[in-house]
C-alpha positions in Angstrom: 40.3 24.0 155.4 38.8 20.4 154.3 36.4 19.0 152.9 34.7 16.5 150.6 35.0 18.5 147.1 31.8 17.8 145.6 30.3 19.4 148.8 32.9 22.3 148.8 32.0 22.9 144.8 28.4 22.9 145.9 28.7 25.8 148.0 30.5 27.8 145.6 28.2 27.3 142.9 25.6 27.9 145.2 27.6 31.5 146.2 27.3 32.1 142.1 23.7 32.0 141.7 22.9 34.3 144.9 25.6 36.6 142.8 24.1 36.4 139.2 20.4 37.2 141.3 22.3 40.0 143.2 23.4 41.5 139.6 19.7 41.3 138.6 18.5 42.9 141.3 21.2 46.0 141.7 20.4 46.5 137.8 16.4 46.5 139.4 16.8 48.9 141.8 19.1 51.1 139.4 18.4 51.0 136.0 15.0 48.5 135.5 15.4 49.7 131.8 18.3 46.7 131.4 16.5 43.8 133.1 15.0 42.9 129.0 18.0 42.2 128.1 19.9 41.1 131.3 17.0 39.0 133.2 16.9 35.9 131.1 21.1 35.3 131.3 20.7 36.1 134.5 18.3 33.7 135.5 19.2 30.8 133.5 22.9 31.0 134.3 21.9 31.1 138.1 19.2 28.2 137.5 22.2 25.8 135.6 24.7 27.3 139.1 21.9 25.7 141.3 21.4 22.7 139.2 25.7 22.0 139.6 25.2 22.7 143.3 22.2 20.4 143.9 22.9 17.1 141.2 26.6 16.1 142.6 25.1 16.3 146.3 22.5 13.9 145.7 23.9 11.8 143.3 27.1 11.5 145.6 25.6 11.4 148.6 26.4 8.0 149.4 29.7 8.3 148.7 30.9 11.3 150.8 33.2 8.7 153.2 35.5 7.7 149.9 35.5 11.5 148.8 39.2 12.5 148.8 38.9 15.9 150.8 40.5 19.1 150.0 43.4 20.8 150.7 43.7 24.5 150.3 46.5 27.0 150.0 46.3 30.0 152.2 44.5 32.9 149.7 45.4 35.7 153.0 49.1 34.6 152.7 51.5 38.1 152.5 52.3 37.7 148.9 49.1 36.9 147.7 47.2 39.7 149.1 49.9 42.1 147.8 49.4 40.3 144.1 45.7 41.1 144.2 45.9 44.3 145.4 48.3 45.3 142.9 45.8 43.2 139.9 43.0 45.1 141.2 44.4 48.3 141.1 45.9 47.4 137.5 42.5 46.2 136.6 40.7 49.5 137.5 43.0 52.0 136.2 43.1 49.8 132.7 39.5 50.0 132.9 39.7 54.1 133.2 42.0 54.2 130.6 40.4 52.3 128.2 36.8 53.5 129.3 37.4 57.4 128.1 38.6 57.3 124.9 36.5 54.4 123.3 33.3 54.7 124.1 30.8 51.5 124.6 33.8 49.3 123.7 36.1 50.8 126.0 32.8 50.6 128.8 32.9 46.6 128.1 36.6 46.4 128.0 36.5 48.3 131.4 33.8 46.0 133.0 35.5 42.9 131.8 38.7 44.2 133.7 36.4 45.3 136.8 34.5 42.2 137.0 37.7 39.7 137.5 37.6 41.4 140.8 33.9 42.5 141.8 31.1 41.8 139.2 28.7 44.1 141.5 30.9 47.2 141.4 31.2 47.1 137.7 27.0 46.4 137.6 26.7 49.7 139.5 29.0 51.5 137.2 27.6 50.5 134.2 24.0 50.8 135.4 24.4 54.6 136.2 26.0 54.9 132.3 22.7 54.6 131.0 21.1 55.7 128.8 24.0 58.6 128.4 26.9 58.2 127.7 25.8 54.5 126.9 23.0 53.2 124.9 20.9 50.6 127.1 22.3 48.0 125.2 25.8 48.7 125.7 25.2 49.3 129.5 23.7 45.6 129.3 26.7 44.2 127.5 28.9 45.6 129.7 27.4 44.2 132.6 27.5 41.0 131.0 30.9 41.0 130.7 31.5 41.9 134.2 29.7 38.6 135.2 31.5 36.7 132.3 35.2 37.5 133.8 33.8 37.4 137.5 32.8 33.9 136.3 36.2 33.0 134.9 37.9 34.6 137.9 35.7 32.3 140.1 37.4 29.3 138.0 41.1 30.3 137.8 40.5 31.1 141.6 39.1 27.3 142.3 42.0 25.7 139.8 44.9 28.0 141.9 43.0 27.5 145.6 42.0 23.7 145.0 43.1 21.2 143.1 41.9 18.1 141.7 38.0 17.4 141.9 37.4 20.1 143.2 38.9 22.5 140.6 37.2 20.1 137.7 33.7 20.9 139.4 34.3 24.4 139.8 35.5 24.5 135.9 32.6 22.7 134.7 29.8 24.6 136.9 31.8 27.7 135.0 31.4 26.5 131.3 27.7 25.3 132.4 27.0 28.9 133.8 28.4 30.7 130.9 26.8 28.7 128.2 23.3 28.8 129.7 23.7 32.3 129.8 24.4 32.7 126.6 22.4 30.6 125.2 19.6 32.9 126.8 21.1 35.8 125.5 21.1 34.9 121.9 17.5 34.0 122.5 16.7 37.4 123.1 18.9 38.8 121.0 17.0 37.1 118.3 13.3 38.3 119.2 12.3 40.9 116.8 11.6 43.5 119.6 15.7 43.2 120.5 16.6 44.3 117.3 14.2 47.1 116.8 16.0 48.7 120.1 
């Protein structure tokens, strides 16, 4: 339940790369159709992830004694279980609801709710959505969106867990994650083959 939080923030950007690749490769194995548009995100968002795991633990490395270690709050306590439980379930059925009557918006608006919870059960859904009901590109947004609010659950989840350095690290590996991503979507977005599909 300690530890040195540069070393603790390490493993849990480590823990978002593997689950950026593991989106890539469910979309692979389902639907190879949405890896044009998803694959560079993907892989540049994992590559800054590893990039936050690996700088701090070398550059810090020689100061892991004076490293103030973390404390954690119980995320298994009573309460809280029954708090996610209840989100999740929220979560879903908004996603349902919201999903039917609105089309490729209401897909995205679903996946962002599904994704707070589990990016890789909102990557399935969307995946199997494609091409009908959902144009390719829509599919691929709302994947996206499910690893933008698994992303941002990740961070309120370090800032509520942790505190301190450890939430800061976990915050920053976030915004790093997200804008590399982005960054690479808008890349693509901008060839002239992207906007013929």
């Amino acid at each position: 339940g300690e530890g040195a939080p540069h070393i603790l923030a390490a493993g849990v950007a480590v823990a978002t790369a593997s689950s950026l690749l593991r989106v890539g490769a469910i979309t692979a194995a389902l639907k190879p159709a949405l890896l044009w548009l998803l694959a560079p995100p993907l892989l540049v968002a994992a590559a800054a992830a590893t990039a936050c795991a690996l700088i701090p633990v070398y550059l810090l490395k020689e100061r892991t004694g004076r490293q103030q270690p973390v404390k954690f709050r119980n995320p298994f306590g009573f309460w809280s279980v029954i708090g996610f439980a209840l989100l999740l379930g929220a979560l879903i059925l908004a996603g349902r609801v919201l999903g039917e009557p609105l089309g490729a918006a209401g897909a995205i608006a679903g996946a962002l709710a599904l994704g707070l919870a589990d990016v890789d059960a909102g990557t399935v859904s969307m995946a199997r959505l494609a091409p009908e009901p959902l144009s390719l590109q829509s599919a691929a947004f709302a994947i996206l969106a499910a690893v933008v609010s698994n992303t941002l659950s990740k961070m309120a989840i370090g800032a509520a867990v942790g505190r301190g350095r450890f939430a800061l690290d976990i915050a920053l590996m976030s915004a790093a994650c997200l804008l590399a991503g982005g960054l690479a979507l808008a890349f693509v977005l901008a060839m002239p083959s992207a906007m013929a599909d």
